[in-house]
C-alpha positions as CSV (number, residue, x, y, z in Angstrom):
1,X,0.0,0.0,0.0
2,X,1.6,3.3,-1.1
3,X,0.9,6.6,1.5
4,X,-0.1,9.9,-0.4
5,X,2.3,12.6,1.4
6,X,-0.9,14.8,0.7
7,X,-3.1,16.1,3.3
8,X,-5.8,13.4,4.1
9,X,-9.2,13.8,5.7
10,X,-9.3,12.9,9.3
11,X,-11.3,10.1,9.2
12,X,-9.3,8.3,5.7
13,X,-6.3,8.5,7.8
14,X,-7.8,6.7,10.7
15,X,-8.9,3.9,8.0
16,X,-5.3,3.7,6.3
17,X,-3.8,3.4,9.8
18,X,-5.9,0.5,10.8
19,X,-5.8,-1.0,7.3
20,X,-1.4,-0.7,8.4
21,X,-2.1,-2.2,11.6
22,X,-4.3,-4.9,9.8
23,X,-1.0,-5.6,7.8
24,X,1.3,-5.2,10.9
25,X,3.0,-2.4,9.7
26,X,3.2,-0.6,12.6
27,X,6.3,1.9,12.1
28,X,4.2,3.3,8.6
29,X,1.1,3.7,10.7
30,X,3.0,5.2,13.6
31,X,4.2,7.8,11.0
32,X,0.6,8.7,10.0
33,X,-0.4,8.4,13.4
34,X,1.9,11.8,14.5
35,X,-0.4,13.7,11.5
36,X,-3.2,13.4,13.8
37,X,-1.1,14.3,17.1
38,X,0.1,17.1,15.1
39,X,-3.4,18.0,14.3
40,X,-4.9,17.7,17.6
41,X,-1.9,19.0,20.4
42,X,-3.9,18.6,23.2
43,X,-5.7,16.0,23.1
44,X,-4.6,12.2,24.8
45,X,-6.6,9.7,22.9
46,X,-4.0,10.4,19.3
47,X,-0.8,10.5,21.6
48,X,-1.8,7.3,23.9
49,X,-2.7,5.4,19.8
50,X,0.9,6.8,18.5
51,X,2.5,5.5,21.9
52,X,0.6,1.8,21.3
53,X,1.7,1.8,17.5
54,X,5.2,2.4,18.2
55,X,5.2,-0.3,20.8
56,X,3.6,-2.8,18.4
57,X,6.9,-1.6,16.5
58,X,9.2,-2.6,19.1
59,X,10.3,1.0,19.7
60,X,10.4,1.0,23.0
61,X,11.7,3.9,24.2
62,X,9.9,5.4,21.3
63,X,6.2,4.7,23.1
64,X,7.4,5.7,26.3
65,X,9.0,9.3,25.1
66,X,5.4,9.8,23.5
67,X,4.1,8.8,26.8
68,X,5.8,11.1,29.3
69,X,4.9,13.8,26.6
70,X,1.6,13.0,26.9
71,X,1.5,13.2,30.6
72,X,1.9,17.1,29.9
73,X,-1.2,17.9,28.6
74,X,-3.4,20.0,30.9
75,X,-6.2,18.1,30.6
76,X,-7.5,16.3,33.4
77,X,-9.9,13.5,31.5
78,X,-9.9,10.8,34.4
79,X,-10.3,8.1,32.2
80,X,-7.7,9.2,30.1
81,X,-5.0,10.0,32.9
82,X,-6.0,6.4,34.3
83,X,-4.6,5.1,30.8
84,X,-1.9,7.3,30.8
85,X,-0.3,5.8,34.3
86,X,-0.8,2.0,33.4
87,X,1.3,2.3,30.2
88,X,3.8,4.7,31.8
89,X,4.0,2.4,34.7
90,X,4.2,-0.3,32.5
91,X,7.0,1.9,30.2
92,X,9.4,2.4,33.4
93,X,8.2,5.6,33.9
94,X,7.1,5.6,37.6
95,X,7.5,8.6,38.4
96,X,5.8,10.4,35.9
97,X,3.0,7.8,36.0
98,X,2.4,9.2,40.2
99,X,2.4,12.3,38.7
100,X,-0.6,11.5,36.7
101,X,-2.4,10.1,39.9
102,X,-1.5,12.9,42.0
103,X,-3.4,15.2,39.1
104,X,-6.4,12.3,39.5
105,X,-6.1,12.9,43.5
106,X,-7.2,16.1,42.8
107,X,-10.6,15.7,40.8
108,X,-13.5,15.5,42.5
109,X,-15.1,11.8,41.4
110,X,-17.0,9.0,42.4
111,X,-16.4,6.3,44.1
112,X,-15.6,4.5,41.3
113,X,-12.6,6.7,40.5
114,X,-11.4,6.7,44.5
115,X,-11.6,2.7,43.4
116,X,-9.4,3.0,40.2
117,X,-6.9,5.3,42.1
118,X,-6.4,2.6,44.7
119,X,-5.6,0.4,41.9
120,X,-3.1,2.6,40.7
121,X,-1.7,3.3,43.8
122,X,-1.5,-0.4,44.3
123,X,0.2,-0.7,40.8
124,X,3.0,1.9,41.9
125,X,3.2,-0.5,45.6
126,X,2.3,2.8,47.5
127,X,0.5,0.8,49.9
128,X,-0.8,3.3,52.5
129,X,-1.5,5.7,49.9
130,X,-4.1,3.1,47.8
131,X,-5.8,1.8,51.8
132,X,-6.7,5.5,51.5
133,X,-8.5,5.7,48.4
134,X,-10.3,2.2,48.8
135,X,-11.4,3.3,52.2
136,X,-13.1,6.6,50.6
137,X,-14.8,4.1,47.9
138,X,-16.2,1.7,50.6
139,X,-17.7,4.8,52.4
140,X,-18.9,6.3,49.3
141,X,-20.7,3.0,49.1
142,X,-19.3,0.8,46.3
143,X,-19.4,-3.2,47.7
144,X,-17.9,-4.6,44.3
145,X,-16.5,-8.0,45.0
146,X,-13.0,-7.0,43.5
147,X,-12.7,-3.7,45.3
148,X,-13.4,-5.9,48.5
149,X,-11.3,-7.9,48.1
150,X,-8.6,-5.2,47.6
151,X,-9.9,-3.1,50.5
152,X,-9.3,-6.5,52.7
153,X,-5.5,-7.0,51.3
154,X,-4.8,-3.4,52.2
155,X,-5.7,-4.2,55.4
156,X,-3.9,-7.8,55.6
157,X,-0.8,-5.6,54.8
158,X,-1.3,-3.2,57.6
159,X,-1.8,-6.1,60.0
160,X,-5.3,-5.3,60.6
161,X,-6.6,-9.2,60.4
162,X,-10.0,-8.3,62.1
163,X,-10.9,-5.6,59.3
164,X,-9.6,-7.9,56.9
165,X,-11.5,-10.7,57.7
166,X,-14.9,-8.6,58.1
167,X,-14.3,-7.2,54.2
168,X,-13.7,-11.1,53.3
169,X,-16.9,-12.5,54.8
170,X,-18.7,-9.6,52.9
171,X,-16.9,-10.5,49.8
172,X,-17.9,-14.1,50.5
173,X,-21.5,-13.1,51.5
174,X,-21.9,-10.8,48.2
175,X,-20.0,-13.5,45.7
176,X,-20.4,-16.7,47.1
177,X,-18.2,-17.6,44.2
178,X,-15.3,-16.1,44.0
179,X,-12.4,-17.7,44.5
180,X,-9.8,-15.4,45.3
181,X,-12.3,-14.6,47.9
182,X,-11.7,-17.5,49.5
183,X,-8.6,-18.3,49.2
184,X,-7.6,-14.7,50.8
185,X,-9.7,-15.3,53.8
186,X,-7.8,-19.3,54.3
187,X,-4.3,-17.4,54.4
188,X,-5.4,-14.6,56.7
189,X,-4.8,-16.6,59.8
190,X,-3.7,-20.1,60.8
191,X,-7.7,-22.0,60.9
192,X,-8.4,-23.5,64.1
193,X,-11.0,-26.8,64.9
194,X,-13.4,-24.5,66.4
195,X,-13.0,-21.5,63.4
196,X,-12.0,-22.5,60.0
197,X,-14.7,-22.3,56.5
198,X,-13.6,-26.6,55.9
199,X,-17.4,-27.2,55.6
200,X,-18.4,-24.3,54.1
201,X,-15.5,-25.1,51.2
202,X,-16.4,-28.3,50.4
203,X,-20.1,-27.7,49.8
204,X,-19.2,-24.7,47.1
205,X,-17.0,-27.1,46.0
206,X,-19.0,-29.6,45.5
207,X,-21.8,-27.4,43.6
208,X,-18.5,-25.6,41.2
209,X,-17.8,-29.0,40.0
210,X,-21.3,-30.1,39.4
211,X,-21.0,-27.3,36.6
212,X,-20.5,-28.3,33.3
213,X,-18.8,-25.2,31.9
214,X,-14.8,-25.7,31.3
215,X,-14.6,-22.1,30.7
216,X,-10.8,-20.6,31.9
217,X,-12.1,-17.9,34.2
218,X,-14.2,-20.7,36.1
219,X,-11.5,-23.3,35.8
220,X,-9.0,-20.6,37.9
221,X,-11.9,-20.2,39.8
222,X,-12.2,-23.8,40.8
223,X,-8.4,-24.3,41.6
224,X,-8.6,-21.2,43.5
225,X,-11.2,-23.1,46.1
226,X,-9.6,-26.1,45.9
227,X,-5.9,-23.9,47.2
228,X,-8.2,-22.4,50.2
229,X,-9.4,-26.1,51.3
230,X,-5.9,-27.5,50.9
231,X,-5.0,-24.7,53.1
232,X,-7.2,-25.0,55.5
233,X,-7.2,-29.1,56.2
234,X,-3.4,-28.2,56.5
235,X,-4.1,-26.1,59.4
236,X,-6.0,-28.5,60.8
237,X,-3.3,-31.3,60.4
238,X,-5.2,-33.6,58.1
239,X,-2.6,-33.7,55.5
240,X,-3.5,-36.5,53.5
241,X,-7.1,-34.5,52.5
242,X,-4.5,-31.4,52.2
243,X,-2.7,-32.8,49.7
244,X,-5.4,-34.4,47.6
245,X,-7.0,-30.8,47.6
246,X,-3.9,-29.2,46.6
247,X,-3.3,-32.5,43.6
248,X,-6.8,-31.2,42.5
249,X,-5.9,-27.5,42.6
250,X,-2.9,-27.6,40.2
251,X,-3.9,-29.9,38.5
252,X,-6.1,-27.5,37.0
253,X,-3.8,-25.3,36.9
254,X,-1.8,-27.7,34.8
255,X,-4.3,-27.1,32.3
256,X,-4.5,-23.7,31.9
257,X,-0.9,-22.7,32.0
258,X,1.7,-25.5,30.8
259,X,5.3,-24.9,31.7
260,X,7.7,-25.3,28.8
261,X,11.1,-26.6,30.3
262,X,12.8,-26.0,27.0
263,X,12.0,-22.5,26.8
264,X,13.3,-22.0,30.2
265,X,16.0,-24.3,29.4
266,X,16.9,-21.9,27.0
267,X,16.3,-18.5,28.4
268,X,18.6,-19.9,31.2
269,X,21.5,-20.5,28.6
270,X,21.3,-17.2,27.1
271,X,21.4,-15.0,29.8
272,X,24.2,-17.1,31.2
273,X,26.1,-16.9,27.8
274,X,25.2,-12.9,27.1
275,X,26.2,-11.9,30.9
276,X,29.8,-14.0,30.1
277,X,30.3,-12.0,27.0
278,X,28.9,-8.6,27.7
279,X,29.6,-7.4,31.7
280,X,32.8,-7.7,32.8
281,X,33.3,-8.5,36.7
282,X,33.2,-5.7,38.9
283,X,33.9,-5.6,42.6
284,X,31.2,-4.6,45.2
285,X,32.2,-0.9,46.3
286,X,29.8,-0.4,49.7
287,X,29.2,3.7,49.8
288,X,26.5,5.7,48.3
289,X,25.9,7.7,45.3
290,X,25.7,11.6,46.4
291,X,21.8,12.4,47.1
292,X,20.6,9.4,46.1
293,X,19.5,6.2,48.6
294,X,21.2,3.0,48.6
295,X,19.7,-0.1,46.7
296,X,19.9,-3.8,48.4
297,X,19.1,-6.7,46.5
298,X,17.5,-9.6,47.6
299,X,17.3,-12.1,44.9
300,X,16.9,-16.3,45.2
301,X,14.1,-18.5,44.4
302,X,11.1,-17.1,45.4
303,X,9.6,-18.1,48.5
304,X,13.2,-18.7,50.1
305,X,12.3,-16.5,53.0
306,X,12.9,-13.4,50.8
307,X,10.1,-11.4,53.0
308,X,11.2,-12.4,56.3
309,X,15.1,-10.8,54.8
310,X,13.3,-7.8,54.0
311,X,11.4,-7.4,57.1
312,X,14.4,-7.9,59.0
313,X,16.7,-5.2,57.2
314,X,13.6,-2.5,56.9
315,X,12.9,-2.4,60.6
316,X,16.3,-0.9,60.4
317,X,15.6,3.2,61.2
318,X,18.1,3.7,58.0
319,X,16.2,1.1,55.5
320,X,12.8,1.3,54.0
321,X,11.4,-1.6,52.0
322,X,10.7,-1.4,48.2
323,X,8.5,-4.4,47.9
324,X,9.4,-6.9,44.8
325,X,9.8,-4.1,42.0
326,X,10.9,-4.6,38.4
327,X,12.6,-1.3,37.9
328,X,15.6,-2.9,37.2
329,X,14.6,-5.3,34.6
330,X,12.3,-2.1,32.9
331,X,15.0,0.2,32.5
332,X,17.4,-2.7,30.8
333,X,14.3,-3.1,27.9
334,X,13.8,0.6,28.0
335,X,17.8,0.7,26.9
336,X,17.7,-2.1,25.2
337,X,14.3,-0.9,23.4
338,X,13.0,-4.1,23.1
339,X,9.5,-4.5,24.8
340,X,8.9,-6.7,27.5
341,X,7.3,-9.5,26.7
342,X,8.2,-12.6,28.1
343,X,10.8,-15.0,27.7
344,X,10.7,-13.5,23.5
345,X,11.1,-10.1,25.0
346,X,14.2,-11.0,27.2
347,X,15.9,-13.3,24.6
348,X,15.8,-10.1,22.4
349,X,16.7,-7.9,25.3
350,X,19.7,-10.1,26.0
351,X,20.9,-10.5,22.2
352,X,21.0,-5.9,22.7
353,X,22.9,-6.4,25.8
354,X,26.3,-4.8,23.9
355,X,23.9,-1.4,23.4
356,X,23.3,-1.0,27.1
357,X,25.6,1.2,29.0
358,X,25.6,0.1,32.7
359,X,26.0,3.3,34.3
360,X,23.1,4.8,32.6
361,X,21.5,2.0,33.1
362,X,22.0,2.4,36.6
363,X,21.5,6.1,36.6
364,X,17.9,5.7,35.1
365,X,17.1,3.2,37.7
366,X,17.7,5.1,40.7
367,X,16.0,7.9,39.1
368,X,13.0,6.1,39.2
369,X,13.2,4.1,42.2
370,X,15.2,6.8,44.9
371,X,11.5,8.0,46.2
372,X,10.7,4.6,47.5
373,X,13.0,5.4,50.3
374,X,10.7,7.4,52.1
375,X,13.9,9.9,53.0
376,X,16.3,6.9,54.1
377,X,19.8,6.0,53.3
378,X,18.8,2.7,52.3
379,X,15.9,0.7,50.8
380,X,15.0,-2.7,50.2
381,X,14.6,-4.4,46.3
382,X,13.3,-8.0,46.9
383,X,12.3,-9.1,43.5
384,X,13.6,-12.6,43.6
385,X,14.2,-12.8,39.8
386,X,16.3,-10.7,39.5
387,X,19.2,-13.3,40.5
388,X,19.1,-13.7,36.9
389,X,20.6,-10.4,36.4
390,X,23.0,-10.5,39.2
391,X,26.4,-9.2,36.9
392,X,24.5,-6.5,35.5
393,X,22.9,-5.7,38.8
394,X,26.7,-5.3,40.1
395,X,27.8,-3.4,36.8
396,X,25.7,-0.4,36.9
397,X,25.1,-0.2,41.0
398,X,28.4,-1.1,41.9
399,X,28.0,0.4,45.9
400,X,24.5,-2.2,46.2
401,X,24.7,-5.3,48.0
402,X,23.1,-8.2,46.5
403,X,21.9,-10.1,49.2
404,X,21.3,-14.2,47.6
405,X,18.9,-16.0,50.4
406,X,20.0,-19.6,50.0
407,X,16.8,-21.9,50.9
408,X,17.0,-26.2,51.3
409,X,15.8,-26.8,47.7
410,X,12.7,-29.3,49.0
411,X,11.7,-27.0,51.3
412,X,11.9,-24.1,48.8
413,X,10.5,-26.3,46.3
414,X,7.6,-27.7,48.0
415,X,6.7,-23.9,49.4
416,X,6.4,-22.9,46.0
417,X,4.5,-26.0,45.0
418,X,1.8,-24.9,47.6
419,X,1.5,-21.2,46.5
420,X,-1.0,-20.4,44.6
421,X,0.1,-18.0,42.1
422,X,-3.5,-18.1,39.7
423,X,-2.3,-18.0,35.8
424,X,1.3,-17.3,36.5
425,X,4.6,-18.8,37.4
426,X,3.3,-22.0,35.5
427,X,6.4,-24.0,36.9
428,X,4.7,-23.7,40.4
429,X,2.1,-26.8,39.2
430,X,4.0,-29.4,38.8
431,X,6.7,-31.4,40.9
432,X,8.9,-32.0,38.3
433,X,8.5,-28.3,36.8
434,X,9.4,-27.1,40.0
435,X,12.5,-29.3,40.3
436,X,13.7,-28.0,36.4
437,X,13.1,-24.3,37.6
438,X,14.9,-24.9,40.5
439,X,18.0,-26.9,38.3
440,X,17.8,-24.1,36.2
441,X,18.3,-21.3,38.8
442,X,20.9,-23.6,40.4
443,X,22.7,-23.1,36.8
444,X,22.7,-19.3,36.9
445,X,23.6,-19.2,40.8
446,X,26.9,-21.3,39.6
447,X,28.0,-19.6,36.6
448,X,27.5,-15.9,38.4
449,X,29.9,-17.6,41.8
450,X,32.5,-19.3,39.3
451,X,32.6,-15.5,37.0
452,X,31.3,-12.9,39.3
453,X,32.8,-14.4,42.8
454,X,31.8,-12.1,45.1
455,X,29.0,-10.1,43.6
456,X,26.7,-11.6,45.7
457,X,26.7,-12.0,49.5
458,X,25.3,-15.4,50.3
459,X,23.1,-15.6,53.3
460,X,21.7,-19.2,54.5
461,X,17.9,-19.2,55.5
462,X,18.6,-21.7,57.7
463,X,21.3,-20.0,59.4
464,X,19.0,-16.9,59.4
465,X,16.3,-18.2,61.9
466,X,18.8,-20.5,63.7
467,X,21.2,-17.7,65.0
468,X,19.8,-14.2,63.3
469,X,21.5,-11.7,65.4
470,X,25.0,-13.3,64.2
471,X,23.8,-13.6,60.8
472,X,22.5,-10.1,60.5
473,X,25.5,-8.6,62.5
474,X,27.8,-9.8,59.7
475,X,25.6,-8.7,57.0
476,X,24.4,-5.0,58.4
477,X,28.7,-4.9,58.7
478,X,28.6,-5.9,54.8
479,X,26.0,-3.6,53.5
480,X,27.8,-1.0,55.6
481,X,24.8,-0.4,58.5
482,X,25.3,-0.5,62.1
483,X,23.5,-3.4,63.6
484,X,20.1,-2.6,65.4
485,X,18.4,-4.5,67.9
486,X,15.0,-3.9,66.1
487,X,16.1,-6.0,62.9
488,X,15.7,-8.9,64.9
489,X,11.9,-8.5,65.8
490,X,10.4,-8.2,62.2
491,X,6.8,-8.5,63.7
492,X,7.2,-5.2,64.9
493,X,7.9,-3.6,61.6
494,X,5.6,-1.2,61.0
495,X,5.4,-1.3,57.0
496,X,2.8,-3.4,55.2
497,X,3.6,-6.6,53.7
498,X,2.3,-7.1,50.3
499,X,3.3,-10.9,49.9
500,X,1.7,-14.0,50.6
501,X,3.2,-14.8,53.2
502,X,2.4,-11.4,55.3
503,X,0.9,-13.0,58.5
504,X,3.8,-15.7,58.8
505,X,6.0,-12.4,59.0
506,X,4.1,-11.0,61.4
507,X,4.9,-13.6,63.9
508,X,8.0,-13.4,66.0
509,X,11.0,-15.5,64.4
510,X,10.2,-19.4,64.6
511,X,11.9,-22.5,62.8
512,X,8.6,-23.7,61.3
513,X,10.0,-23.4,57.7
514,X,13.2,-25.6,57.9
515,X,12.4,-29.1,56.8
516,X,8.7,-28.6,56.8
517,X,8.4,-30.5,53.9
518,X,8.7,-33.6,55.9
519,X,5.0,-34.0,57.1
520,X,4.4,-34.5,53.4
521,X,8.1,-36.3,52.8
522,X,5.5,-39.7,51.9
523,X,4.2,-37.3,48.7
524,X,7.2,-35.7,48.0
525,X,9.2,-38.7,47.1
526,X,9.3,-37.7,43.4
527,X,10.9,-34.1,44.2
528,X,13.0,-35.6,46.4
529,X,14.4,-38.0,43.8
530,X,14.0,-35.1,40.9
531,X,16.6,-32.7,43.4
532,X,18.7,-35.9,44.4
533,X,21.7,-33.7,41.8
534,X,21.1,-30.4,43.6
535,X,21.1,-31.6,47.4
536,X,24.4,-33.6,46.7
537,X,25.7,-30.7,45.5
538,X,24.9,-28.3,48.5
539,X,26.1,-31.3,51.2
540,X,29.6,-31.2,49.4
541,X,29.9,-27.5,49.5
């Protein structure tokens, strides 16, 4: 299809863009796109199309430059500005994406907008902030089972469990149904025999799988119910009808998201390969950049006691926690330009690695991250992945210490068999896809000791809640904090938890997660055997 450089009317151009989109050539109906920005300056619906187009291009940094210009129009459309954050969220522009909130903050609006500002502020992981703006949509009236369900979280965060639980029973009461629901209401608290929903679970149960309907959303539904009962009967020590629950949970799971090994396989070789050829070792430098906080990594498998780590080091006066952020990972596509998108996003990512400087790389990262800090010297990254990028990581924030949590690989593996993570982290439903994610992280943990020795600083989990003032003694030295008594009651940290596990944390320090596995050791005989490589490995060290 040939373009006419001649003026078109408005309407014909939007028909030859879509008619370019139809034939996926997005960087020819980007360029007729920026006719209609051109045309209409101060609008956002032709700037937040351009920004899409350019992304379906794989111009990255393209979209998100036409994104933060956006975010300088003076119009306050709610809707619009709503848009506007996700994709500059989504972009690595955080802090122009609060920006946009803050302009939402000040609109007057309905509860439904107080509802959608929670959301963002949720997105951003400003936790107090988006407790707010649910509260003022529950007392403007709305009862909508998602924004319940939200409201309740909030207040699981904030260690509230009595408000919590109230917002979960109306949930429950409202949509009988719903899933998430339910499962949010097992986790709150540790069921007793004379308070737990056992009954209650099983009879929805029993009626959801009467249903004929193998739609996805009901499906995910279904496991979601099945997770909660599991949980419960576990409290309750029956752990045979625990585990036949959690069999039936993931195995509909199993369904809906399939793990593929050999992609991980692969992503696993190339970011080992591209990190060998492109970042040279550098040597942790403990200090801080001049105005700017201080970064700490915490990266492992998840669930390797990553939260009780960060609870520890943020009841610190100095620290403030982060939560599990992807800032790091953003800003290496938003140099990279590549979109994220998955394991094809990263391969293509990794294969641009030469393009990316590290210093600006880090630069760009503190620049969107240094607020999270509250006003402190220090504050907490704990996004678990990002042990994959663990040579870059020490590259471009040289003064961070990387804190790797080292977990018994059956009982990290089985803790992640248990979580229910809905439709992602496919790995998590299956015993053997959990033991090949775990060989596969094992691969990156070796290459990055044997190339990078000494980018990380390897703490033991066991260690950790065997003896934690010596462990954390030596490890505030290393990060270059003096120790504080308060690190070693993490219950009494006052910042939400936003994780699964948030009411374990808020109990004082027990040994309950070192070999807890056992009680199901009669089930687990397969991981066992599957991890036989790994566990030999970790007695010889």
């Amino acid at each position: 299809m040939s373009i006419s450089p001649s003026s078109l009317p408005l309407a014909d151009l939007q028909r030859t863009i879509q008619a370019l989109q139809d034939d996926q050539r997005f960087a020819d109906a980007a360029d007729l796109q920026r006719r209609i920005v051109q045309g209409h300056p101060t609008l956002y619906p032709p700037r937040l199309q351009l920004a899409h187009l350019l992304l379906q291009a794989g111009d990255f940094d393209a979209s998100a430059r036409v994104l933060v210009e956006a975010a300088g129009i003076s119009d306050d459309d709610p809707s619009a500005l709503i848009a506007l954050a996700r994709r500059l969220n989504f972009h690595g522009e955080v802090e122009v994406a609060r920006r946009c909130i803050d302009r939402l903050e000040r609109l007057r609006g309905t509860a439904h907008l107080h509802a959608a500002i929670a959301h963002l502020r949720w997105m951003t992981g400003e936790v107090d902030h988006a407790f707010e703006w649910i509260e003022r949509a529950y007392r403007s009236g709305l009862r909508a089972p998602d924004e319940l369900h939200l409201h309740a979280m909030f207040c699981h965060f904030r260690g509230d469990a009595g408000a919590a639980d109230r917002l979960l029973e109306e949930c429950v009461r409202l949509a009988p149904n719903f899933g998430t629901a339910a499962q949010a209401r097992a986790n709150l608290r540790r069921q007793t025999p004379g308070s737990n929903h056992v009954t209650a679970l099983q009879m929805r149960l029993k009626e959801l799988h009467a249903r004929t309907e193998k739609a996805p959303a009901h499906m995910l539904n279904l496991a979601q119910f099945e997770a909660a009962l599991s949980k419960e009967l576990d409290d309750l020590g029956d752990v045979s009808g625990a585990w036949e629950a959690l069999s039936r949970s993931k195995g509909i799971l199993r369904n809906l998201n399939p793990y593929d090994a050999e992609a991980e396989s692969a992503i696993t070789g190339h970011i080992v390969a591209s990190m060998r050829r492109h970042v040279q070792p550098a040597a942790f430098q403990p200090g801080h950049v001049h105005g700017r906080p201080t970064p700490i990594f915490i990266v492992g498998m998840p669930r390797s006691g990553s939260t009780l780590l960060d609870r520890m080091i943020s009841a610190h006066p100095d620290v403030a926690p982060a939560g599990e952020i992807n800032d790091f990972l953003r800003q290496l596509h938003r140099l990279a330009n590549v979109p994220p998108s998955g394991h094809a996003g990263m391969h293509r990512a990794l294969e641009r690695l030469d393009r990316v400087d590290p210093v600006e790389l880090g630069r760009r990262y503190l620049e969107q991250t240094a607020w999270r800090a509250g006003g402190r010297k220090y504050f907490v990254d704990k996004l678990p992945i990002n042990v994959q990028l663990v040579p870059l990581i020490r590259r471009a924030l040289p003064h961070a210490p990387i804190l790797h949590l080292v977990r018994d690989p059956m009982d990290v593996c089985f803790s992640n068999y248990r979580a229910m993570f809905g439709d992602v982290s496919p790995w998590c439903n299956e015993l053997a896809w959990v033991a090949h994610f775990h060989v596969c992280y094992e691969r990156i943990v070796e290459a990055w000791r044997k190339d990078y020795p000494g980018a990380m600083i390897e703490v033991s989990y066991a260690d950790l809640v065997a003896d934690p003032e010596s462990v954390l003694r030596e490890l505030m030295h290393d990060c270059g904090l003096p120790f504080n008594d308060a690190c070693l009651h993490p219950e009494r940290n006052p910042f939400p938890v936003t994780t699964p596990s948030a009411a374990q944390v808020r109990e004082p320090l027990n040994r309950r997660g070192v070999a807890g596995w056992k009680r199901y050791a009669d089930h687990l005989e397969p991981l066992r055997k599957a991890l036989e490589p790994t566990q030999n490995r970790d007695a010889a060290v």
